[in-house]
C-alpha positions as CSV (number, residue, x, y, z in Angstrom):
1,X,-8.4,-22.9,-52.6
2,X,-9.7,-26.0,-55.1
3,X,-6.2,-27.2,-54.9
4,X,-6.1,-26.8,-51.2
5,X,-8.9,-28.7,-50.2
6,X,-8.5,-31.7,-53.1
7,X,-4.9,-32.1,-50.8
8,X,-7.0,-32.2,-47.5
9,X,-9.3,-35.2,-49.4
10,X,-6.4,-36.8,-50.9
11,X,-4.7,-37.0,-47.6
12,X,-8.1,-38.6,-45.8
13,X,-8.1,-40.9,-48.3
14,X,-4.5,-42.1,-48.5
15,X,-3.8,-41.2,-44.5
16,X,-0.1,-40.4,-45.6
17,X,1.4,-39.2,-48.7
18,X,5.0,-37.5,-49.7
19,X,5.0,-34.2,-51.9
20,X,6.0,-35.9,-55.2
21,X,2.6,-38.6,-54.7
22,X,0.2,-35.4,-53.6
23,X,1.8,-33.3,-56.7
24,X,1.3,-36.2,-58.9
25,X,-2.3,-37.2,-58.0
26,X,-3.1,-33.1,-57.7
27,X,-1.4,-33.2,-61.5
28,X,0.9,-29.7,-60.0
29,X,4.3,-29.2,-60.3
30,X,6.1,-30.3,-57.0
31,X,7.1,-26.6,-55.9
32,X,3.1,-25.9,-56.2
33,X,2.4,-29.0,-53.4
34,X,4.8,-28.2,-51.6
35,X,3.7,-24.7,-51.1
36,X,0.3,-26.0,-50.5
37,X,1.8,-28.6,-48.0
38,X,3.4,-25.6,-45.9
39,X,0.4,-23.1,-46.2
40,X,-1.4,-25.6,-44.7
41,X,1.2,-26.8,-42.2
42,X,1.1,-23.4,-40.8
43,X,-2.6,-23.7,-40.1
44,X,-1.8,-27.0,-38.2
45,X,-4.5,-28.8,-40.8
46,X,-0.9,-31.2,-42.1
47,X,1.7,-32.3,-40.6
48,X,4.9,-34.3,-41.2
49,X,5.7,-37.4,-40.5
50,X,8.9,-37.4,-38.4
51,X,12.0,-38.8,-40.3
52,X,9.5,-39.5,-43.1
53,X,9.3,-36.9,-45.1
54,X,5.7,-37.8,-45.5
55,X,2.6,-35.8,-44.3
56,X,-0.6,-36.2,-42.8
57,X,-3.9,-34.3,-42.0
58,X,-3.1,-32.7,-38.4
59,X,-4.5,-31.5,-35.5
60,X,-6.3,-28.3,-36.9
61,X,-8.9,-30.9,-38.4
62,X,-10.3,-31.7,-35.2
63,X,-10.0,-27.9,-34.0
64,X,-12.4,-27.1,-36.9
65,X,-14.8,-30.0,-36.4
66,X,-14.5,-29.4,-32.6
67,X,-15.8,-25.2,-33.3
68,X,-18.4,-26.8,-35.8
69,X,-19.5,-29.1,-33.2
70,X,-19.4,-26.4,-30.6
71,X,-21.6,-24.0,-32.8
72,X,-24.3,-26.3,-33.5
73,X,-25.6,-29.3,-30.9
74,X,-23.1,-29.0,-28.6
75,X,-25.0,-25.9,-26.1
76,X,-28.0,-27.3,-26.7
77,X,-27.4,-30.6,-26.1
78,X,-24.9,-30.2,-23.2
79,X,-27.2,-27.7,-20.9
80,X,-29.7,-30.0,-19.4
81,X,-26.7,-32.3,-18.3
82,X,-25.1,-28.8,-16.8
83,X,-27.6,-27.3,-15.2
84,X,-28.6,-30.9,-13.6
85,X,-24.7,-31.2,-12.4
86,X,-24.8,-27.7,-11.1
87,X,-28.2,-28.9,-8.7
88,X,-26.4,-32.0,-7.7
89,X,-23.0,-31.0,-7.0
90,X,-23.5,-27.3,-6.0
91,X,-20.9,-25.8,-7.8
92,X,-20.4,-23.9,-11.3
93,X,-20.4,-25.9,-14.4
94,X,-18.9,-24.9,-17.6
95,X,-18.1,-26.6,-21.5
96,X,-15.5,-25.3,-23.1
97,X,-13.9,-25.7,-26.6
98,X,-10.5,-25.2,-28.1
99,X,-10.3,-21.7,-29.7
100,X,-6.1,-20.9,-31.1
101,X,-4.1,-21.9,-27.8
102,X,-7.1,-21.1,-25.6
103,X,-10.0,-23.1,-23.7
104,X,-13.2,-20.5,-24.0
105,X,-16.4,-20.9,-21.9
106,X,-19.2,-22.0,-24.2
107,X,-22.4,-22.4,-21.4
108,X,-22.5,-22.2,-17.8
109,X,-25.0,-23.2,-14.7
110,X,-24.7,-22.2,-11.6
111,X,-25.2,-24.7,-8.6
112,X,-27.1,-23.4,-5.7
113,X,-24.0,-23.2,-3.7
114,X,-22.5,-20.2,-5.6
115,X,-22.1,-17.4,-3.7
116,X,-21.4,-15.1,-6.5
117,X,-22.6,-15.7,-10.1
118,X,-19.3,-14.9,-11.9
119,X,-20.4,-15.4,-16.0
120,X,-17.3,-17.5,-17.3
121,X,-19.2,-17.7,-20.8
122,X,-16.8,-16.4,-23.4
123,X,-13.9,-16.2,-21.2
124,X,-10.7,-17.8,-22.4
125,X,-8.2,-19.5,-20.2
126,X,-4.8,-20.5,-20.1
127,X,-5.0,-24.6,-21.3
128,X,-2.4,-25.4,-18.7
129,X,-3.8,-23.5,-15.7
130,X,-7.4,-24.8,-16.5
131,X,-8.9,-28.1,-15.8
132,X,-10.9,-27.9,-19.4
133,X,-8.0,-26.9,-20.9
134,X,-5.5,-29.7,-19.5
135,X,-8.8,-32.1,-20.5
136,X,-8.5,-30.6,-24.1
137,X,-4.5,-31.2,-24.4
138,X,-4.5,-34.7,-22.5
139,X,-6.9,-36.1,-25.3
140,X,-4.8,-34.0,-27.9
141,X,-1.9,-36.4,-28.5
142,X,1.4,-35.5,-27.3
143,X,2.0,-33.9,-31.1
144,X,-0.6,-31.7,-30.6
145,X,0.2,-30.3,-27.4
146,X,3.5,-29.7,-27.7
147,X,2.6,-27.6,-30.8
148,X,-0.2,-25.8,-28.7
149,X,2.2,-25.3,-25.7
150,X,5.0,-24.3,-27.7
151,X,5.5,-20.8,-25.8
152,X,6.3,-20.6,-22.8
153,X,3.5,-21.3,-19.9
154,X,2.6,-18.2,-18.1
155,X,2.7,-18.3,-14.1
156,X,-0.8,-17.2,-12.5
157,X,-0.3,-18.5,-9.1
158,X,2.3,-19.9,-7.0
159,X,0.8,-23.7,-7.8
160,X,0.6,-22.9,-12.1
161,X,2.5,-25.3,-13.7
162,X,5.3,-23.8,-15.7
163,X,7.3,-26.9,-16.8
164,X,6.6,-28.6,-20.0
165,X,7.6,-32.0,-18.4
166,X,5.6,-31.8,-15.1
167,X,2.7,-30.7,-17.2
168,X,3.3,-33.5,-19.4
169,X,3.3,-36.0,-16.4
170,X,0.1,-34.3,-15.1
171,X,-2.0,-34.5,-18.2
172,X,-0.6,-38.2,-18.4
173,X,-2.1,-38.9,-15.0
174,X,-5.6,-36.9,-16.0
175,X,-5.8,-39.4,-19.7
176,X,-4.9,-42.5,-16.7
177,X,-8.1,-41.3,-14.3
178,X,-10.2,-40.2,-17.1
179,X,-10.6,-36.9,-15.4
180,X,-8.0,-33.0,-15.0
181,X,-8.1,-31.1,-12.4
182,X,-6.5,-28.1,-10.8
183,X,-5.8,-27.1,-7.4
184,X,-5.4,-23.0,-7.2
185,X,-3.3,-23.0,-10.3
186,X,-5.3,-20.0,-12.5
187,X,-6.2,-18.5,-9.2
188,X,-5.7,-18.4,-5.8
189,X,-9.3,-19.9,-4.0
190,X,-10.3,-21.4,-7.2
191,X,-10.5,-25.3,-7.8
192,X,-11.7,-27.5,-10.6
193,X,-12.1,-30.6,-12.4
194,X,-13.2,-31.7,-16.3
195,X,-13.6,-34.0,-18.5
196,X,-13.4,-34.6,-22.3
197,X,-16.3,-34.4,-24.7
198,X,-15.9,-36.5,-27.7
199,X,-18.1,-36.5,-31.1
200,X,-19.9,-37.9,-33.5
201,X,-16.0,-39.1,-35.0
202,X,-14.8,-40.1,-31.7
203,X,-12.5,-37.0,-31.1
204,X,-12.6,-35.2,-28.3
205,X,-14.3,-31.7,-29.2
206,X,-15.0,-29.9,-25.7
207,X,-14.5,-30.2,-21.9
208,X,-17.4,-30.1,-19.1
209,X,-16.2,-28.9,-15.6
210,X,-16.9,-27.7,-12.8
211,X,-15.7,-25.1,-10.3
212,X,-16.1,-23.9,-6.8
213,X,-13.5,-22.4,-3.9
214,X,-11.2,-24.4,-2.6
215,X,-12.4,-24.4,0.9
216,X,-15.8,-26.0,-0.5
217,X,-14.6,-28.3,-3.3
218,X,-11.1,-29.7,-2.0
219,X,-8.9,-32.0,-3.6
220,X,-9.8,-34.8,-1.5
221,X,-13.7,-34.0,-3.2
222,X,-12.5,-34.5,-6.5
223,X,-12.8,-38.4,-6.2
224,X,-16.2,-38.4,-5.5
225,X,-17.7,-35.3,-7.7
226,X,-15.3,-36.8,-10.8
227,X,-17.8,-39.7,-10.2
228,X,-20.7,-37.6,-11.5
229,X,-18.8,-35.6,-14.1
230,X,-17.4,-38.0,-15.8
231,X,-20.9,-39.6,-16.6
232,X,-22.3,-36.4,-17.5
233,X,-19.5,-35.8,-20.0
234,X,-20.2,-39.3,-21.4
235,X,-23.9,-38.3,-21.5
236,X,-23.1,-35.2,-23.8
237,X,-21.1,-36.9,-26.0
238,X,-24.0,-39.4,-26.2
239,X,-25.9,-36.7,-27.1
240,X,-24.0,-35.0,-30.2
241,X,-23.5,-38.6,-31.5
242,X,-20.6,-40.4,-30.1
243,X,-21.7,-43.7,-29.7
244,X,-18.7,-45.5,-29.1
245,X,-17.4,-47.6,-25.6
246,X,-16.9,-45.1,-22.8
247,X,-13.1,-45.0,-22.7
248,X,-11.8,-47.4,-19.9
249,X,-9.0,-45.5,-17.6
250,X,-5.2,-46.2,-18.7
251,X,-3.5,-48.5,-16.9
């Protein structure tokens, strides 16, 4: 475990490293890095370098910091932005983290146009048929996502997504509007929007969205009510520490 974690510090300090550099500076033979390399490649906390042969600190890192995030400031701080989009827009709102190939529901309001008061907290959804989840990959880095969509995409509805490379070219077009959105693709009636939550580091850490039928928030609403989330989402992030520029839309 020592050993472990002094190759996590040694790769945050040097950013990239082969085996023989992390086995001498660990002072391990290189068969002992190397398994430490792998253990921790299969927890996605490395990665290696393509056609480099060198490694990296990967994705998992921000997974952890993102749950750490998620168990302390981030319901408290993110609830009086909900519950205040929920009166203004009407619908459901809901932040969700990443949790091993899943987005789950962390808080929920509920706007006074909800019929129903269906409790999404705890719920885990599909990443590609959600808008928080798609907001989760897009900020991901394309090596991230591929390694979190490495199985195949499951087909909910008639409008899911089930091809890596129109997903790819849809979460391409949520990083370019600074918003995701689905239209009936994790069920039938059901659309939605989000936005990306960043942190104190700059990473994003969570998705805020919101929810409603389809007959009541259409896609030609999303314009318009993206124009409130995304400043609540910026407001969150303000509020567990991210201080940084909001990010301007890609062009």
């Amino acid at each position: 475990m020592d050993r472990a974690l002094s190759l996590l510090e040694l790769l945050a300090n040097l950013g990239e490293a082969g085996v023989t550099e992390l086995a001498k500076e660990l002072k391990v033979h290189k068969s002992t890095a190397f398994r430490l390399v792998v253990a921790l490649e299969n927890r996605q906390l490395v990665e290696q370098v393509a056609e480099r042969g060198k490694y990296r600190l990967g994705f998992g890192i921000v997974r952890l910091a993102g749950a750490v995030a998620a168990h302390l400031d981030l319901p408290r701080e993110s609830r009086p932005v909900c519950e205040r989009l929920a009166a203004e827009v009407g619908e459901t709102v809901n932040v969700a983290v990443l949790d091993a190939g899943a987005a789950i529901n962390i808080i929920q309001a509920h706007g006074s146009a909800t019929v129903t008061a269906r409790n999404w907290v705890g719920a885990r959804t599909a990443l590609h048929a959600s808008s928080s989840g798609k907001a989760l990959l897009a900020w991901a880095g394309d090596e991230a996502s591929a390694a979190l969509l490495a199985n195949k995409l499951e087909r909910y509805t008639e409008h899911t997504i089930t091809s890596e490379d129109a997903l790819r070219g849809d979460l391409k077009r949520a990083r370019t509007r600074g918003w995701a959105s689905t239209s009936e693709e994790l069920e039938i009636g059901l659309n939605s929007l989000a936005a990306p939550i960043r942190g104190s580091s700059g990473y994003v850490v969570a998705a805020v969205s919101i929810a409603g039928p389809s007959y009541r928030l259409t896609v030609d609403s999303f314009d318009a009510v993206a124009g409130k989330l995304v400043p609540g989402a910026q407001e969150i992030s303000s509020r567990i520490g991210y201080f940084g520029q909001a990010e301007a839309p890609l062009t």
